[in-house]
C-alpha positions as CSV (number, residue, x, y, z in Angstrom):
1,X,11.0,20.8,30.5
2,X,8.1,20.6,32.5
3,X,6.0,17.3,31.9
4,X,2.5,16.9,30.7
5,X,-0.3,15.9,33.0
6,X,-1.7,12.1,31.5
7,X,-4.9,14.1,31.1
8,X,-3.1,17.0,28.6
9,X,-1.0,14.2,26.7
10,X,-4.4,12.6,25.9
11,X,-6.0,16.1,24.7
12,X,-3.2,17.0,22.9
13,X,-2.8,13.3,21.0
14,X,-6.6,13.9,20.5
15,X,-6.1,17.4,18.3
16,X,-3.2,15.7,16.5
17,X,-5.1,12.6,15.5
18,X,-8.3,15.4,14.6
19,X,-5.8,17.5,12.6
20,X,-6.6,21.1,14.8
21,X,-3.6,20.8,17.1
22,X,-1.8,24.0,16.8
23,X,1.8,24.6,16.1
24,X,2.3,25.4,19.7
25,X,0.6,22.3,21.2
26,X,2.6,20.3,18.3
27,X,5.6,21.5,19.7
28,X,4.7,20.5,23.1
29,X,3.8,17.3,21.9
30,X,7.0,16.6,19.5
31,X,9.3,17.4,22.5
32,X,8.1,15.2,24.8
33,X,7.5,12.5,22.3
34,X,10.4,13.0,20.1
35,X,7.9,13.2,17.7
36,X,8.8,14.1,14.1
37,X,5.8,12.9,11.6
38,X,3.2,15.2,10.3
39,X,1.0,12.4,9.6
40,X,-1.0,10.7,12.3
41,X,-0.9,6.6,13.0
42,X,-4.3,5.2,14.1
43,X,-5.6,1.9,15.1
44,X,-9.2,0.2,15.9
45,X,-9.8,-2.9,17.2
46,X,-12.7,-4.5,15.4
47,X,-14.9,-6.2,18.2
48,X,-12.7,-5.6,21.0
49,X,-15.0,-4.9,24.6
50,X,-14.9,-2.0,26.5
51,X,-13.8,-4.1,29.2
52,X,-10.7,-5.7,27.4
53,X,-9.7,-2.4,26.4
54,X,-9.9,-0.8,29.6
55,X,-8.0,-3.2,31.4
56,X,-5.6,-2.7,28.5
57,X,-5.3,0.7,29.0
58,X,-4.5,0.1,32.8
59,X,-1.9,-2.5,32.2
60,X,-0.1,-0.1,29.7
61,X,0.6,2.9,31.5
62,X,3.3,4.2,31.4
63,X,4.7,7.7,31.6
64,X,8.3,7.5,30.5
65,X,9.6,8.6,27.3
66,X,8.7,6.0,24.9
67,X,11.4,3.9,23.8
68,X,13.9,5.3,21.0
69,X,14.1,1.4,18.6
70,X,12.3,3.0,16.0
71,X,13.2,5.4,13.1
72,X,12.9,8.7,14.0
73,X,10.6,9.8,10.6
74,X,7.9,7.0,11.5
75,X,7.7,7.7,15.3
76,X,4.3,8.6,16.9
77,X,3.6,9.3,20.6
78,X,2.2,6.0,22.7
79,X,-1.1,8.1,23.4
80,X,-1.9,8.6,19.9
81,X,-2.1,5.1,19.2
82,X,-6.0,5.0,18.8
83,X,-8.4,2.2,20.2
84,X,-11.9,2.7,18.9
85,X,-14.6,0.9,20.6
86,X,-17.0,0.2,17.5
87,X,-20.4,0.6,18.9
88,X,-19.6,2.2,21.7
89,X,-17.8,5.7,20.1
90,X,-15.3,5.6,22.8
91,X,-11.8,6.7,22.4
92,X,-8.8,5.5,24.1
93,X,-5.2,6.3,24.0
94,X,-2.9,3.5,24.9
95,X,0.5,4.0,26.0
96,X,2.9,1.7,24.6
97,X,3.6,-1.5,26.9
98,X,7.7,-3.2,27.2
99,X,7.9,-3.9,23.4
100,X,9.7,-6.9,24.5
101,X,6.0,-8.1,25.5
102,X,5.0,-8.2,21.9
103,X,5.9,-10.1,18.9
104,X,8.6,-12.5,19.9
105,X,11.2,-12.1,16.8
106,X,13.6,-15.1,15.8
107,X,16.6,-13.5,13.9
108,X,17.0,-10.9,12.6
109,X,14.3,-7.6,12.0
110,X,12.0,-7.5,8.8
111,X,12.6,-4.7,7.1
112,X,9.6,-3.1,4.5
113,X,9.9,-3.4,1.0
114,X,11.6,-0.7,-1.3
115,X,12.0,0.4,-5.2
116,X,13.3,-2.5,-6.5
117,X,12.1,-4.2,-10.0
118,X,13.5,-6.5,-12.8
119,X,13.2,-5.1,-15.9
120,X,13.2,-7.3,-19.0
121,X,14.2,-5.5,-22.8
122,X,12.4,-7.4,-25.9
123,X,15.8,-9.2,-26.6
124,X,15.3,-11.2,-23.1
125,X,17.9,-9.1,-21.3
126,X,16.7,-8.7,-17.6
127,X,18.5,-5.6,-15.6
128,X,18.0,-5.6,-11.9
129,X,16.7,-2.2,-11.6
130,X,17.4,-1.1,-8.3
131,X,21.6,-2.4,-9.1
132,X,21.3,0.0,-12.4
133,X,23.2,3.5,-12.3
134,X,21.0,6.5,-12.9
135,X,20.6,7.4,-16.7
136,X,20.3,5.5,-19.2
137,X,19.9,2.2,-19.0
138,X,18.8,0.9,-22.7
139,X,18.5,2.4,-26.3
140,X,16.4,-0.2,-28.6
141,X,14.8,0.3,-31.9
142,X,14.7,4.2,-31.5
143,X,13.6,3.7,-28.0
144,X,16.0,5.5,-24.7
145,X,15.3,4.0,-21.8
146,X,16.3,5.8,-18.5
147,X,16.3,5.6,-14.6
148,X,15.4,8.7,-12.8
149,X,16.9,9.7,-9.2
150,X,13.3,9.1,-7.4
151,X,12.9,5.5,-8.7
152,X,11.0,5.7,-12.3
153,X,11.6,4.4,-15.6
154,X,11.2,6.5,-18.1
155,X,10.5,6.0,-22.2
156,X,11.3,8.3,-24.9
157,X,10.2,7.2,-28.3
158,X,11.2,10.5,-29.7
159,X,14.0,8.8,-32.0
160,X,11.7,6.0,-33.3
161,X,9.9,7.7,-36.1
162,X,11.0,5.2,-38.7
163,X,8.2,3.0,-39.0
164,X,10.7,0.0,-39.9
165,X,12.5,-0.3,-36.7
166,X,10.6,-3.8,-35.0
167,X,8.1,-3.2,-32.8
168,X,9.7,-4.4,-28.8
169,X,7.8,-5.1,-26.0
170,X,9.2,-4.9,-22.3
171,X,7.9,-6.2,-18.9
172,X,8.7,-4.7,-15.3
173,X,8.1,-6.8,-12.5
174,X,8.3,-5.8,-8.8
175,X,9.1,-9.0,-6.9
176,X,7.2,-9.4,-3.2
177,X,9.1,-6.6,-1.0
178,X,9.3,-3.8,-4.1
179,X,7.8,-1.2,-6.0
180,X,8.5,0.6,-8.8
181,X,7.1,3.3,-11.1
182,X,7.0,3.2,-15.1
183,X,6.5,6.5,-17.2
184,X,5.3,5.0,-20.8
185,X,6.7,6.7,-24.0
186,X,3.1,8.4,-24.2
187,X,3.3,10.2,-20.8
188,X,1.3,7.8,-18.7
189,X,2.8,6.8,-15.9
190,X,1.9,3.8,-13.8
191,X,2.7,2.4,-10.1
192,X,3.2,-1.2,-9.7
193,X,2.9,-2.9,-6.0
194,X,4.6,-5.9,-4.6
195,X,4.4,-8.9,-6.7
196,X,2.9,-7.2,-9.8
197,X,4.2,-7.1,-13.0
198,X,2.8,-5.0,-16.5
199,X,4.2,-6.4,-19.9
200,X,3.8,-3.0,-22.7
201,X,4.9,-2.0,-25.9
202,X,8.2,0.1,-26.0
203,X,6.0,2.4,-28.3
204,X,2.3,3.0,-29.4
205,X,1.4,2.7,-33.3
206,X,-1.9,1.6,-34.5
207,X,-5.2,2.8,-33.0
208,X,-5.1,1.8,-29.8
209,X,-2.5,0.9,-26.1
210,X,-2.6,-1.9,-25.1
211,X,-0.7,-3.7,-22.0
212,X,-1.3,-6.5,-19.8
213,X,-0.6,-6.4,-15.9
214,X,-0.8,-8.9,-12.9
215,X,-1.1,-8.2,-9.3
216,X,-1.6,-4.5,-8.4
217,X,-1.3,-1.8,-10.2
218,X,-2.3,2.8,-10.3
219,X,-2.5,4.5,-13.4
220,X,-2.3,7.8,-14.5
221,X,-3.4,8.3,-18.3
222,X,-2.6,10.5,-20.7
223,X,-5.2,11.8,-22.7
224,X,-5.7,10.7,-26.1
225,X,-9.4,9.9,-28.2
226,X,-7.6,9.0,-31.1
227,X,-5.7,6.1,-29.5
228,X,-7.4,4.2,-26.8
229,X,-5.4,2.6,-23.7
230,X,-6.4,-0.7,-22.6
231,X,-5.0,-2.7,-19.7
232,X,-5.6,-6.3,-19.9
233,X,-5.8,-8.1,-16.7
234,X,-7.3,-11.7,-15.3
235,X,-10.6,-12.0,-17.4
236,X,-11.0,-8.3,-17.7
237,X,-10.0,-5.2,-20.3
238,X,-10.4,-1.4,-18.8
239,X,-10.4,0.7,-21.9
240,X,-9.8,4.3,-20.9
241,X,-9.3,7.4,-23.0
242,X,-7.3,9.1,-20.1
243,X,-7.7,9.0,-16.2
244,X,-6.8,8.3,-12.7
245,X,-7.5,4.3,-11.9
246,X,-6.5,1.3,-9.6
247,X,-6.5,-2.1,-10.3
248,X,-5.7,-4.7,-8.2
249,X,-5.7,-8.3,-9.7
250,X,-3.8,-10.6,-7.9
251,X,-3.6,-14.3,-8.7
252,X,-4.7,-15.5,-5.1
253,X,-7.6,-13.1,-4.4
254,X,-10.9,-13.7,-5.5
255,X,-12.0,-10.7,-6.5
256,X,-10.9,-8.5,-9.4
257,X,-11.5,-5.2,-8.3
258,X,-10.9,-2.1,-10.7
259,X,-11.4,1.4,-9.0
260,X,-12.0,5.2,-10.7
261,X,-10.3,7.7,-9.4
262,X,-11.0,10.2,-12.0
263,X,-12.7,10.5,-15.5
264,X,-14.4,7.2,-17.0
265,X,-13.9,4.1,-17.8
266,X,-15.3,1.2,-19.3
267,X,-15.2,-2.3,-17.8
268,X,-15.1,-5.4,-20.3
269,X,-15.4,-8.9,-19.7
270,X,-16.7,-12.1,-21.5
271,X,-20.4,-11.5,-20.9
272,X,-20.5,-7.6,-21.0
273,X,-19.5,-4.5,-20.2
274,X,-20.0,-1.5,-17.5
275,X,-18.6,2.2,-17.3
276,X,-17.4,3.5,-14.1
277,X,-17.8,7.1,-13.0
278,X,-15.2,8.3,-10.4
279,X,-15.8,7.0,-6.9
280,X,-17.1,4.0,-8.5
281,X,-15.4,0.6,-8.1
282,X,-16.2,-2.7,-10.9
283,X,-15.9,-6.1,-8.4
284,X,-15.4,-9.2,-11.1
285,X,-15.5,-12.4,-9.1
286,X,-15.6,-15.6,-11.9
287,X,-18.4,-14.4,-14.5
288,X,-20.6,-11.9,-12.2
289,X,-19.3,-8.7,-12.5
290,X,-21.1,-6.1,-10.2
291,X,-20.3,-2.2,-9.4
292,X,-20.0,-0.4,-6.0
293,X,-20.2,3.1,-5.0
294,X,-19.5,2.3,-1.8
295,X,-15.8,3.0,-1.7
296,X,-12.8,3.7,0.6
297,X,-10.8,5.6,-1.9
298,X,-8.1,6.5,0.4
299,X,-7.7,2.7,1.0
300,X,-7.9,1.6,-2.0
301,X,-4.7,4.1,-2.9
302,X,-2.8,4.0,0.5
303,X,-0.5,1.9,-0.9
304,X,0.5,3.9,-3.4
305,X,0.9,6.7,-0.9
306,X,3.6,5.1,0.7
307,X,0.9,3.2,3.8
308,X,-1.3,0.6,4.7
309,X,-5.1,1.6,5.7
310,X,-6.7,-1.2,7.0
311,X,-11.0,-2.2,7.5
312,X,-11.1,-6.3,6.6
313,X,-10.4,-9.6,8.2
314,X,-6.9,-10.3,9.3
315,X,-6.3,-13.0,6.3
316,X,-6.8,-10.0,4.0
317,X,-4.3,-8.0,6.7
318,X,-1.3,-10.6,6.7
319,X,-2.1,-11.3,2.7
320,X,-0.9,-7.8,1.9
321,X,1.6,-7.7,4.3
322,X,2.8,-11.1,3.2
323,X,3.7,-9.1,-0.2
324,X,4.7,-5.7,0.9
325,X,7.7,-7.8,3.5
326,X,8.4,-10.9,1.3
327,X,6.9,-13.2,4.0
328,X,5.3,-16.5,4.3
329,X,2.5,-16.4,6.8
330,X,1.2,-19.5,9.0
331,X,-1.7,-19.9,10.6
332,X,-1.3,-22.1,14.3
333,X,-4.7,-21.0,14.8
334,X,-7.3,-19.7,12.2
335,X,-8.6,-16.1,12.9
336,X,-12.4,-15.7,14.8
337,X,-14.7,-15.4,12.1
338,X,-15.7,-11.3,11.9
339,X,-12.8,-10.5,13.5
340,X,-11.9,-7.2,11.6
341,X,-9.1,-4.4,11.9
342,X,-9.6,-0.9,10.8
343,X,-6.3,1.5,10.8
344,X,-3.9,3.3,9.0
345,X,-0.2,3.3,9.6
346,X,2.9,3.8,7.6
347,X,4.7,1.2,5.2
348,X,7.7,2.4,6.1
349,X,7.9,0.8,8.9
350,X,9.8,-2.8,10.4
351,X,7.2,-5.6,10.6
352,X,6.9,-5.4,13.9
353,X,6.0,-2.5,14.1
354,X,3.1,-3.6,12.5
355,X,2.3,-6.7,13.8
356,X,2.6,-4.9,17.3
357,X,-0.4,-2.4,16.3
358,X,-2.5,-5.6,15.4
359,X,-1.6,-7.2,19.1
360,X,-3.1,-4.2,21.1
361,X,-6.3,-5.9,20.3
362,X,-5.2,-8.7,22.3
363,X,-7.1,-11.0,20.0
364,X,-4.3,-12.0,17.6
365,X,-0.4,-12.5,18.5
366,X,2.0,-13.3,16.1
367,X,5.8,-14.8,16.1
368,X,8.6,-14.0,13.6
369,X,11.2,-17.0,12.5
370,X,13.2,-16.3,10.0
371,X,10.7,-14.8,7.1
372,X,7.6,-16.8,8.7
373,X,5.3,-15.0,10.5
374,X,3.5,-17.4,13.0
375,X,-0.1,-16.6,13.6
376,X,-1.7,-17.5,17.0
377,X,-4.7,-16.6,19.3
C-alpha cells in the first residue's frame, strides 16, 4: 500500500474531523491508521501559544503506524488529534509521541466505568445488579421487576391493581465507575451517572410522581397532565408534565444545574420558582437561582452518550473523571488559574488514554499509583 504524503494525512484527518471526508478518503485513512470509529476525537488546548504548540508538533513527528495498545473500536489516527490555538484559529494535527513519554502508570491500567448498580427492594434486599441473570429479578406487591440484555431495569405494575397491596419504594444507585438505566412502571425511563442514585415508588397512585435523586441524572418523561412527575433533588423540585431533561446535582459541586432538553419545565425552590423552555438551563447555587440560555447541550448530555466533551478548568475535568474511573485525584501542584480544556473524546476509553489527551497541552502531567491520579505541572 502506497503511503500518504504528511501533507494528505493532515487533509484527509481535516475532512474526517469536519465530517465531509468521503468513503473513499475514509478508506484511505482507516487502512493506514487502522482506523475503525465513525466518530471523530478532538482536543484544544485552552491557552497554549503558538510557539509551544509548534515546537510540539515538531518533537512529535512521527510517520510510523501508530502504536496498536489501544482497543481497536476507540482508535483514532495520531493526526486527527486536534490542537486549536484559541485566538489564533490555527489548526494542528499532532502525531502521537512514544506513549511511554506520557503518563507514568504504577500498576496496573484504569479501566472506564460500566453498567453496574445496587438495587435495593422496599424490604431492604440490595441485589448487585450487574451479578443478576437477565429476567426477572423481583415480584413485590403486584410489582415484576426485570433486567433487560442492554443494561435497564424495567417496572411492570400491570399486576398491582388491588389498591390494598402496600405501597414499596426502591432506590438504584450507581456507585463511582457505573451507570445504569431505570424504566419506571409509567414508561419513563431515566439514566443515572457515576455516583448517583434516585430513590422512586415501585408504582404511581395519587395525583402526582414523585422521586428523589442525588448526583446525575437524564430523564425521559412520559406524558401525563393528570399526574404530575416531580424529581426532588438538593434544595430544588422540577415538576414536569412530560419531557427530555438533565439534572446534575452532586454533593461536592456548587452549583445545581437543571437543563431542558425538550418540552417545559418548571423550577421550584424555597424562595420561587422559574420555567424553562428547551435550550434553557436553571443554575441554583445556595438561594440565587438564575437561568441561562447559553448552553452546550451536547455537553451537557455527552455523558449519557457514552463520552466526555470537555470546555472548563481542569478541577472540573479530573472531578468527573474522578467519578466516571472510581479515582481519588491529588493535587502536587494546583492548576494555573484560567487554565481551561475544550474537547470531546470517548468514555470508553483506559484513563490514560485520557489523561494523555490532557498532556499534549504540556501544561498539566499526571501520574497513576494504584487508583490515585497524581496531578503536577
Amino acid at each position: 500500500m502506497t503511503r500518504p504524503t504528511r501533507a494528505q494525512l493532515n487533509e484527509l484527518a481535516d475532512k474526517w474531523m469536519k465530517g465531509t471526508i468521503t468513503p473513499s478518503e475514509k478508506e484511505l485513512l482507516d487502512k493506514w491508521y487502522d482506523l475503525d470509529t465513525e466518530e471523530p476525537v478532538t482536543w484544544a488546548a485552552g491557552d497554549a501559544s503558538e510557539e509551544q504548540l509548534a515546537a510540539r508538533l515538531l518533537s512529535n513527528i512521527n510517520t510510523q503506524k501508530k502504536p496498536s495498545y489501544f482497543s481497536k473500536r476507540w482508535q483514532i489516527p495520531a493526526a486527527a488529534v486536534l490542537l486549536i490555538l484559541l485566538g489564533v484559529g490555527t489548526y494542528l494535527y499532532v502525531l502521537r509521541s512514544d506513549p511511554r513519554e506520557q503518563v507514568a502508570v504504577a500498576g496496573k491500567e484504569i479501566r472506564p466505568g460500566k453498567d453496574q448498580a445496587i438495587l435495593t427492594l422496599g424490604n431492604g434486599e440490595k441485589i448487585i445488579l450487574a451479578d443478576a441473570a437477565n429476567g426477572e429479578v423481583a415480584n413485590r406487591s403486584g410489582v415484576k421487576i426485570t433486567k433487560t440484555t442492554n443494561g435497564q431495569l424495567v417496572y411492570d405494575a400491570t399486576g398491582s391493581t388491588n389498591e390494598s397491596l402496600p405501597l414499596e419504594y426502591n432506590s438504584i444507585e450507581a456507585p463511582a465507575g457505573g451507570q445504569w438505566q431505570v424504566r419506571l412502571p409509567d414508561g419513563s425511563v431515566i439514566f443515572l451517572n457515576a455516583s448517583s442514585s434516585i430513590t422512586y415508588p415501585t408504582r404511581f397512585v395519587g395525583n402526582e410522581r414523585k422521586i428523589q435523586m442525588t448526583g446525575e441524572a437524564y430523564f425521559e418523561i412520559a406524558h401525563n397532565k393528570e399526574m404530575p412527575f416531580r424529581v426532588e433533588s438538593r434544595g430544588q423540585t422540577v415538576e414536569v408534565l412530560g419531557t427530555h431533561f438533565n439534572v446534575m446535582a452532586y454533593a461536592d459541586e456548587r452549583i445545581v444545574q437543571t437543563t431542558l432538553l425538550e418540552g417545559s419545565v418548571r423550577i421550584v425552590t424555597a424562595l420561587g420558582s422559574k420555567m424553562l423552555e428547551p435550550g434553557e438551563q436553571a443554575q441554583l447555587s445556595g438561594n440565587k437561582l438564575k437561568v441561562s440560555s447559553d448552553v452546550d447541550l451536547e455537553g451537557v448530555v455527552a455523558w449519557k452518550n457514552g463520552y466526555f466533551k470537555f470546555n472548563e478548568g481542569l478541577e472540573s475535568i479530573m472531578a468527573k473523571i474522578a467519578r466516571w474511573y472510581d479515582v481519588d485525584v491529588e493535587y502536587r501542584d494546583k492548576p494555573a488559574i484560567g487554565l481551561t480544556f475544550s474537547g470531546k473524546i470517548s468514555r470508553s476509553r483506559d484513563i490514560s488514554g485520557i489523561l494523555k489527551m490532557l498532556e499534549y497541552t504540556g501544561d498539566v502531567h499526571f501520574k497513576l499509583e494504584g487508583r490515585k491520579v497524581i496531578v503536577t505541572k
